[in-house]
VODRENKOL-579803 format. One line per 5 residues: number of its first residue (from 1); for each residue x, y, z of C-alpha. Coordinates in steps of 0.001 Angstrom, whole numbers, plus 524288, in hexadecimal, padded with zeros to 5 digits. Layout:
NUM) X/Y/Z | ...
END
This chain:
1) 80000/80000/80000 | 80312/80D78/7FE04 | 7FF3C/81C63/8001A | 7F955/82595/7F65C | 7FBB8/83554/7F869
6) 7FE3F/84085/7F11F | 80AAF/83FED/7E773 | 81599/845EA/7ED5D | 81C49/84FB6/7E54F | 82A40/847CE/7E515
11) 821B4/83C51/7DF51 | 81CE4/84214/7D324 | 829B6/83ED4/7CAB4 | 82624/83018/7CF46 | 81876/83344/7CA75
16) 81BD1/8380E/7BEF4 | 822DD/82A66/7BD25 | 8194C/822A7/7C216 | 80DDA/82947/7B6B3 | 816D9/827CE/7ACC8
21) 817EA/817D5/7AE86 | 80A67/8160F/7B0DC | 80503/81DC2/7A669 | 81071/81CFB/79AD1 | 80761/81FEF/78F80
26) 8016A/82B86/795F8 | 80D3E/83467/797A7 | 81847/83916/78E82 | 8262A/83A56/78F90 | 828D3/8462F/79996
31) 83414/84DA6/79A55 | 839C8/85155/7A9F5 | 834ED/85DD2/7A874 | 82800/859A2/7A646 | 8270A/84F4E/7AF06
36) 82B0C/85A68/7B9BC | 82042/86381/7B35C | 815F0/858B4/7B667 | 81AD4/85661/7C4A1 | 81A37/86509/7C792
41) 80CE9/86555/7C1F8 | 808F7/858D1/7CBAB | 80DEB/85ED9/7D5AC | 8083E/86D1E/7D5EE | 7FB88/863F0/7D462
46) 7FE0F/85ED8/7DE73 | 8036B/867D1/7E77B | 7F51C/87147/7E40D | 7ED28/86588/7E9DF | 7E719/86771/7DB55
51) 7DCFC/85C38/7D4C6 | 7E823/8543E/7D046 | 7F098/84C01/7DA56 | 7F9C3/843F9/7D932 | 7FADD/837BF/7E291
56) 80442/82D8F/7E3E3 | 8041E/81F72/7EACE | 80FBC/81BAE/7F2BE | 81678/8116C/7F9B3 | 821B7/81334/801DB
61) 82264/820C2/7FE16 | 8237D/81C0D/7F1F4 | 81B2A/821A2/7E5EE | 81565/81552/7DF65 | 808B4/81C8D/7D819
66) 80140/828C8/7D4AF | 7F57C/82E37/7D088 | 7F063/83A43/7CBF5 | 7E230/83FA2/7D40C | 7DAB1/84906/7CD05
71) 7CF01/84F2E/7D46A | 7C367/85664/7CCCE | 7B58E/859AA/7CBB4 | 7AE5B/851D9/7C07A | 7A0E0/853BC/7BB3C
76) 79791/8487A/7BEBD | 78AE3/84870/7B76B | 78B04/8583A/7BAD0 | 78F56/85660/7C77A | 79D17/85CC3/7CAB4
81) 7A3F0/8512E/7D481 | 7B240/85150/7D844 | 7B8B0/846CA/7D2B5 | 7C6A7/842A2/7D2BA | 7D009/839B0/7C962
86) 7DB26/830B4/7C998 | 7E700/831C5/7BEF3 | 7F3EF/82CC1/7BBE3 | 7F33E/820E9/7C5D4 | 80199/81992/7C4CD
91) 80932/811A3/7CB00 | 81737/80FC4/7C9E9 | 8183B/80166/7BF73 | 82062/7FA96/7CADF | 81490/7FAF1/7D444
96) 808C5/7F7EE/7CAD2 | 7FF4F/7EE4B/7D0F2 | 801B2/7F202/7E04A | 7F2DE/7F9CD/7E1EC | 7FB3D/80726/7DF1D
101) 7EF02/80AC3/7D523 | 7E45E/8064A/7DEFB | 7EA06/80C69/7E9E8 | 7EAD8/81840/7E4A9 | 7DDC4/81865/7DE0E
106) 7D930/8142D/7EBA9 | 7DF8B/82187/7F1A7 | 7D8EF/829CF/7E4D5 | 7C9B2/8231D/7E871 | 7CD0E/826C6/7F7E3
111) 7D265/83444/7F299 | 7C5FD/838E5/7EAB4 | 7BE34/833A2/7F58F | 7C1B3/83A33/7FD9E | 7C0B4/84864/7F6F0
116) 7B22F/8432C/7F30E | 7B2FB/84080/7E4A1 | 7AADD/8367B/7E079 | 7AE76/833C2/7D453 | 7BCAC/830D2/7CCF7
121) 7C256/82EF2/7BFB4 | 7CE49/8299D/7B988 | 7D420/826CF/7ACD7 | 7D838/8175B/7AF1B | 7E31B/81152/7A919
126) 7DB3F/8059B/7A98E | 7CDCA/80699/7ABB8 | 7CB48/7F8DE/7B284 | 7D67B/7FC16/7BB3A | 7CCF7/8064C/7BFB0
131) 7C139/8009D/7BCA9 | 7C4DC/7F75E/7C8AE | 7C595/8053F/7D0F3 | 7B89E/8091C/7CF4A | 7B93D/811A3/7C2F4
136) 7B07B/8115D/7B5EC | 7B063/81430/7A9AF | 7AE43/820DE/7A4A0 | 7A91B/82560/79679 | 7B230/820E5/78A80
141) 7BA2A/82AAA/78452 | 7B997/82DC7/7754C | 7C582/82F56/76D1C | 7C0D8/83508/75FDF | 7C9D4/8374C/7531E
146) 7C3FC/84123/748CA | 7CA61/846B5/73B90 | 7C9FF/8547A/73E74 | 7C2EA/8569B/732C2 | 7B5F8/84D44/7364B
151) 7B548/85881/7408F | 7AA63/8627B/74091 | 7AE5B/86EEA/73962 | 7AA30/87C95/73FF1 | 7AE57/888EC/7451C
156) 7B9FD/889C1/74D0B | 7B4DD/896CD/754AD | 7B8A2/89779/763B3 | 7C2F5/88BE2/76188 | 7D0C9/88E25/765EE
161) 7DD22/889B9/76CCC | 7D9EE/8897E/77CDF | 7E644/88F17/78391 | 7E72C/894AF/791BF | 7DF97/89F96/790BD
166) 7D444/8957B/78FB0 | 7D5B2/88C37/79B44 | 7CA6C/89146/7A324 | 7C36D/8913E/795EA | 7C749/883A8/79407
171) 7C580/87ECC/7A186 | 7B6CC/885B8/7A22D | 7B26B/87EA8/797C9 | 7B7A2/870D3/79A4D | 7B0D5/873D0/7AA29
176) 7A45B/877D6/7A1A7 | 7A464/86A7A/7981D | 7A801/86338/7A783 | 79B72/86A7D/7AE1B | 7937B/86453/7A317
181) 798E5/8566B/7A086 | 79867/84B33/7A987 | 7A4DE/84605/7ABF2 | 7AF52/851BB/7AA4A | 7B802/85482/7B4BF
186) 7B7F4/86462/7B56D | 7C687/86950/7B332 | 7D154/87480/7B98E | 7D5EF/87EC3/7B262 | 7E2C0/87877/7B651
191) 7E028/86CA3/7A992 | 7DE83/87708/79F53 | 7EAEA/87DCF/7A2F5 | 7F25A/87004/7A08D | 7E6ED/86C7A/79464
196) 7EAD9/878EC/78C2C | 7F8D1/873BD/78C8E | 7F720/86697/78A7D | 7ECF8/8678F/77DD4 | 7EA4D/86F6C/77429
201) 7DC70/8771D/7786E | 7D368/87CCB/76DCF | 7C75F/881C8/772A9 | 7B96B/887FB/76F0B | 7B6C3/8955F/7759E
206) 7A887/899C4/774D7 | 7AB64/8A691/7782D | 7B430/8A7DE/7844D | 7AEEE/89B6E/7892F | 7B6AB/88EA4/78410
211) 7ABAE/88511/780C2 | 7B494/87897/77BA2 | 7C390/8736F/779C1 | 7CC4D/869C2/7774D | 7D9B3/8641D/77B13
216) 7E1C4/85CEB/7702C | 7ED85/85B4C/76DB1 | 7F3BA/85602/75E7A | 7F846/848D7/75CFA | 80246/843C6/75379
221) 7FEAA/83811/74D2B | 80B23/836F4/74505 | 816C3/83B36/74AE7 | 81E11/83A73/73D77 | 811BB/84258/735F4
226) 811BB/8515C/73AC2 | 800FA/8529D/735F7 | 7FBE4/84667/73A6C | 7F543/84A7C/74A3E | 7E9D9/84794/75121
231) 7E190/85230/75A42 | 7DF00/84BB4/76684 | 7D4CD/85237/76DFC | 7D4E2/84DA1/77E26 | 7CC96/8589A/78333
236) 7C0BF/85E38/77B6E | 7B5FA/8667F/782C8 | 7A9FA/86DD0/77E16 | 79EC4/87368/78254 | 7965F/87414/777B4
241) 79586/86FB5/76918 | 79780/87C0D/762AA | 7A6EF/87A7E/76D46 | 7A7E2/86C56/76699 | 7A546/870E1/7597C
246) 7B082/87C13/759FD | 7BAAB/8736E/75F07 | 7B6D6/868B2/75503 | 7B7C4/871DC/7499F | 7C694/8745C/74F0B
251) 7CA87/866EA/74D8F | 7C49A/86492/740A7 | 7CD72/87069/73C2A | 7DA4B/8686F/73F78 | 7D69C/86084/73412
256) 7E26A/862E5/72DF5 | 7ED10/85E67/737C6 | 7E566/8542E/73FB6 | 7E240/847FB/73BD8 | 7D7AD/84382/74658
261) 7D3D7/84AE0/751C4 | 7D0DA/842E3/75DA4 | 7C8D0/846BA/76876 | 7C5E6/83F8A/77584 | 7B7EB/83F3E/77B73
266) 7AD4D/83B21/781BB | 7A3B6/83C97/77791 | 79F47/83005/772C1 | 799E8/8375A/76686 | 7A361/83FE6/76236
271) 7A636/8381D/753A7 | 799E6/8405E/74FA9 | 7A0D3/84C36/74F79 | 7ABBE/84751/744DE | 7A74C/8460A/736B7
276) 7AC5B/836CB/73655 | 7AB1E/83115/743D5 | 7B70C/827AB/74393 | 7C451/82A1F/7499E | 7CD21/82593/73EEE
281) 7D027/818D5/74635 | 7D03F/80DA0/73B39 | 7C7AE/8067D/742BE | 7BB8D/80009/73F3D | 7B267/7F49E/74A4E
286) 7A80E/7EF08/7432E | 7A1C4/7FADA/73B3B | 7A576/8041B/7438E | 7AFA4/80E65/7432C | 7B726/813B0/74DF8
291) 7B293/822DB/751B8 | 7BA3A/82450/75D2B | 7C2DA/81AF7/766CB | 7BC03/81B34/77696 | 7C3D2/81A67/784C4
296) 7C110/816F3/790E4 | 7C841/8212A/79B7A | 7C461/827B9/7A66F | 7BE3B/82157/7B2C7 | 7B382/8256B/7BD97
301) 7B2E4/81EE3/7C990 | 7A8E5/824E4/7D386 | 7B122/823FE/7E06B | 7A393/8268C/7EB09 | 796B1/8229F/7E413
306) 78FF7/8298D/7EE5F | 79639/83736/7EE98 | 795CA/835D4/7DFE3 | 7858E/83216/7DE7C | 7855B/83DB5/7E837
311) 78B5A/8477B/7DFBA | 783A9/84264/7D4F1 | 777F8/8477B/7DA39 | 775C6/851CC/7D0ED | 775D0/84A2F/7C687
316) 76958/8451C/7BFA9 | 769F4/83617/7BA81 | 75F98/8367F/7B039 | 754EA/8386A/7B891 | 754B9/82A67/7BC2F
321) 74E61/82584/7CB10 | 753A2/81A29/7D070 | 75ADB/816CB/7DDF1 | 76829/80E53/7DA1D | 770B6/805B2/7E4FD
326) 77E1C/80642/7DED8 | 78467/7FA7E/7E4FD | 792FF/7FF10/7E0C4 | 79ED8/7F728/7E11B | 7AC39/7FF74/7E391
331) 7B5D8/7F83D/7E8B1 | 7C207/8018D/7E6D7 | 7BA91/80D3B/7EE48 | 7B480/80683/7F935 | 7AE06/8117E/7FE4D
336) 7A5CA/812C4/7F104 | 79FC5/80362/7F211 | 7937C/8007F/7F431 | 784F2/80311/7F121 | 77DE6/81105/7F01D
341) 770ED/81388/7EC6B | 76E5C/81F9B/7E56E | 7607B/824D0/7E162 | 75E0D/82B74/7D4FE | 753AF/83537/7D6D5
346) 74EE0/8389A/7C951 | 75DD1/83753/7C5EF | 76249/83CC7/7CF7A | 76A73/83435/7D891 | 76BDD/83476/7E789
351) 7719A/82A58/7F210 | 7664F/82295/7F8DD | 7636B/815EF/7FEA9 | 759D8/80CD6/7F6DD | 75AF5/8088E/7E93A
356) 7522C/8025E/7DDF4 | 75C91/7FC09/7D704 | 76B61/7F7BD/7DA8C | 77658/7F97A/7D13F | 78350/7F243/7D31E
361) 78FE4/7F625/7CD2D | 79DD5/7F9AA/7CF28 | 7A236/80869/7D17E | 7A972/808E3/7C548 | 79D5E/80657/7BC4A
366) 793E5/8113E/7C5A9 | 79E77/81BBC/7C35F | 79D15/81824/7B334 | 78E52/81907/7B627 | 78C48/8252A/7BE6E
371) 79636/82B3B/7B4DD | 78D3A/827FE/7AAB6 | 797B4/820C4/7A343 | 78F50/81502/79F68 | 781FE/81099/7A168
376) 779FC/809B0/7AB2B | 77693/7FF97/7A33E | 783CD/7FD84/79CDE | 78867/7FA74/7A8D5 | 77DD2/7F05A/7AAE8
381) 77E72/7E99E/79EB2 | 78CDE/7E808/79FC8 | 78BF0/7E219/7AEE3 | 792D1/7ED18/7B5D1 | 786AA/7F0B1/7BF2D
386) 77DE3/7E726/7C4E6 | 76F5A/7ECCB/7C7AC | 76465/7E892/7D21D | 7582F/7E93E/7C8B0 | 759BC/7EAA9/7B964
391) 74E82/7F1AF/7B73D | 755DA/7FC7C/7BAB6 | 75FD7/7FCDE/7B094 | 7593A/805DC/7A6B4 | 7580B/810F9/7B164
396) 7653A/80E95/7B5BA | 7690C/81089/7A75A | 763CF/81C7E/7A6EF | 76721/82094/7B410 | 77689/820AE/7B25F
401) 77544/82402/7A28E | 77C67/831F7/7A05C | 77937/83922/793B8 | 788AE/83C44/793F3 | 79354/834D8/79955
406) 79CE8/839C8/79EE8 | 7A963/84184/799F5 | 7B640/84306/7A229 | 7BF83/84A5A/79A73 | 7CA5B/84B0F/7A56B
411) 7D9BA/845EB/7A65B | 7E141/83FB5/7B2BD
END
């Protein structure tokens, strides 16, 4: 056994070391000057007791693994609920398979207990790794590849490079598009200080007020051929269509130096905004032809059903009256096991004895349903919830159904 606590600052070299092994792919070659630029920036998060902290695991005073905490507020169904994530777990290669991972994930679940979030995320380097903690699934992730030319033409008026004159614009609209969409974690201005230096930002100014952006960045795809690049869009926000349209009719004009431009989303219906709907992959199954490539990625894992159901409150569920025993099983977060019967009032729920129907399932798949992730009666058909009286199931369906799923555009 060991201790987790807060990464001292002599340890961050060895943390430096230890990311780099675990997660090879991820970084590139630094230079010493840059590797002491990124410790100084750890640090002074540190030392400002800011979102981000950095914790180690030790034994014998000896560093053996890290993570990364992040703590923010996320939008729930409308509801605003502090929230926190987990990033960058490693452990040094010599010690893999001692419980370093689960000990420290033990210490993160304790942490965020205790400062009353009920709800965490991740980004999993294997999901069944964390599957087995107690997290779900969340929505799939779209990676499209257009010609710039199967792009809608239009106007180009308001659209412009984004510099730092226009992070508050930035960072009011992306809080704006988080106010309104389930799922988004709301940012600091502190992210689009680092995001105007890290992508190239074009954005769509109604006015003074920026209404829509993007982050991209080119990408060679023939070192030896100077004209061959991609546009890879990782962040793209907008408020409206007339935003959406502006920005599109950008990209379409980089028709000439850009072979595809590829942008990564949540919408599941995005091929009907390009002229031919397929991403250039040679690719045929059956009849069909390949529009876009999907992910799995980011996790939710509610931490304290109750405190979460409570915060919920607000929030309507489709109108739907029924009382519900959750008999949960969590058995990485102890505290979070066991039944709870929650009453929905003409959908809206509240924590009270009695129930009409029991429901039986594991926390993993109730923080995919109460995210709205996937259905009810999905997870019925496949076997991952058991339930007391069937005639419920069509209510149920409806119950948990969420016109939109939810969108977490957020890295750590």
């Amino acid at each position: 056994m060991g201790n987790v606590r807060l990464l001292a600052d002599h340890d961050f070299k060895e943390y430096v070391r230890l990311s780099h092994e675990a997660y090879p792919a991820m970084y590139r070659p630094m230079s010493d000057e840059q590797i002491d630029a990124w410790i100084k920036r750890m640090q002074e998060q540190q030392g400002k007791k800011a979102e981000i902290q950095y914790y180690g695991y030790y034994r014998d005073n000896r560093l053996l693994g890290a993570m990364r905490i992040h703590t923010f507020k996320i939008n729930i169904h409308g509801v605003e609920m502090l929230s926190g994530g987990v990033g960058n777990v490693c452990v040094d290669l010599t010690h893999k398979k001692e419980h370093i991972a689960k000990e420290m994930m033990e210490y993160c679940h304790e942490y965020f207990l205790g400062k009353g979030a009920p709800i965490l995320l991740l980004w999993p380097f294997r999901h069944d790794f964390y599957m087995k903690m107690g997290y779900g699934y969340a929505r799939k992730y779209n990676k499209y590849m257009y010609k710039p030319e199967d792009l809608p033409r239009g106007s180009k008026e308001g659209v412009g490079f984004m510099g730092e004159a226009d992070i508050d614009g930035m960072l009011e609209c992306f809080n704006r598009y988080a106010a309104k969409t389930h799922g988004m974690i709301y940012k600091q201005r502190r992210f689009f200080e680092r995001f105007i230096q890290r992508y190239k930002v074009v954005g769509y100014r109604a006015g003074d007020r920026i209404e829509g952006f993007i982050g991209f960045n080119f990408k060679k795809l023939d070192p030896d051929h100077p004209l061959l690049q991609n546009i890879e869009i990782e962040y793209m926000v907008y408020e409206n269509p007339l935003a959406l349209r502006r920005l599109l009719a950008f990209l379409q004009t980089q028709l000439d130096q850009v072979e595809r431009v590829v942008f990564m989303t949540y919408d599941d219906d995005f091929h009907y905004l390009s002229k031919d709907p397929r991403d250039g992959v040679p690719h045929i199954f059956y009849i069909n032809q390949v529009s876009n490539v999907q992910g799995v990625g980011i996790m939710y894992r509610i931490l304290d059903k109750e405190k979460f159901l409570k915060e919920l409150a607000p929030h309507n569920f489709n109108g739907e009256s029924v009382r519900i025993r959750f008999n949960l099983e969590d058995s990485f977060v102890p505290e979070n096991h066991g039944p709870i019967a929650v009453h929905f009032k003409e959908g809206y729920p509240k924590i009270e004895e009695g129930f009409d129907v029991e429901v039986s399932l594991k926390i993993e798949y109730l923080s995919s349903l109460l995210m709205g992730v996937v259905d009810f009666r999905k997870l019925w058909m496949y076997g991952l919830v058991e339930l007391s009286d069937e005639s419920y199931l069509d209510q149920l369906d409806r119950l948990f159904h969420v016109q939109r799923k939810p969108e977490t555009i957020e890295e750590f």
